[in-house]
C-alpha positions in Angstrom: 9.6 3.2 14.6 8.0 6.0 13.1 5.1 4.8 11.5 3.4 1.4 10.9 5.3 -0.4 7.8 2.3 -0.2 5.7 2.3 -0.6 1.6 -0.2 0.4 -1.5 0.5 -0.8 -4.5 -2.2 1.1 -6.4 -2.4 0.0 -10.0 -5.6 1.6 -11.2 -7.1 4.9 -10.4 -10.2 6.1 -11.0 -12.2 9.6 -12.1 -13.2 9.8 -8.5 -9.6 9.5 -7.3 -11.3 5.8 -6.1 -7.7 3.6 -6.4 -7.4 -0.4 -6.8 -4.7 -2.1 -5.7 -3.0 -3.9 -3.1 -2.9 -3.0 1.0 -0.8 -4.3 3.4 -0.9 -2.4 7.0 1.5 -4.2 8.1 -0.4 -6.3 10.7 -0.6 -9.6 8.9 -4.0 -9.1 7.0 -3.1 -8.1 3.5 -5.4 -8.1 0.6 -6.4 -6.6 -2.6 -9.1 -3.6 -2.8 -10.5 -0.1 -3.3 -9.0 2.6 -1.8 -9.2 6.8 -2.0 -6.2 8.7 -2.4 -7.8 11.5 -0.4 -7.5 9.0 2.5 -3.3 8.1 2.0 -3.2 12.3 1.5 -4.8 12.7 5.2 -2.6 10.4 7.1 -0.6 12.2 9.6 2.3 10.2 10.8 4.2 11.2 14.5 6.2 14.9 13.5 3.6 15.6 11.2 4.9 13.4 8.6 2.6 12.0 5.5 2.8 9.0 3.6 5.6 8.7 1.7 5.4 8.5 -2.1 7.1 6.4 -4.5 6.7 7.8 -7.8 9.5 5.9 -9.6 8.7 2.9 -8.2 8.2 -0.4 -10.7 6.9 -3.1 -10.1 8.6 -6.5 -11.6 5.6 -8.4 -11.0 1.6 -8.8 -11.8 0.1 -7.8 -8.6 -1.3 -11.2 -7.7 2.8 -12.1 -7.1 2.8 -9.4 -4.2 -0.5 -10.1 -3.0 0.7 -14.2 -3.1 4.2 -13.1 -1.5 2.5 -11.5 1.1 0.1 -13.8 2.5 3.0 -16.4 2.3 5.2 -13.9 4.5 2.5 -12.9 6.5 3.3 -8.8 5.6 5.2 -7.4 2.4 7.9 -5.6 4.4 9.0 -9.0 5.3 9.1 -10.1 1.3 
């Protein structure tokens, strides 16, 4: 493994680059919240990778679905 199997699902961001959405690091302890992009931008993964972006990715679901899913699961990956 490369990296934790952590997921944002950011669905607001704002003029501060402040982002709200929902976190799941993988760990069992998901939840909604503020986050900074500047943060996800700093992360460096083993090899000197970064987080990885999804830009096309749509979601099929309100966020409360995911964030339900989730705690159900115990991690999104698992969903």
């Amino acid at each position: 493994m490369v990296g934790a199997p952590a997921t944002w699902l950011a669905t607001e961001m704002d003029a501060d680059d402040i982002l709200f959405g929902f976190v799941d690091l993988g760990f069992g302890s998901s939840k909604l919240g503020s986050f900074a992009l500047a943060e996800l931008e700093s992360i460096r993964l083993p090899f000197g990778l970064g987080i990885e972006r999804a830009i096309l990715f749509e979601g099929e679901y309100p966020l409360s679905v995911y964030a339900e899913a989730a705690r159900c699961a115990g991690s999104l990956v698992l969903v």
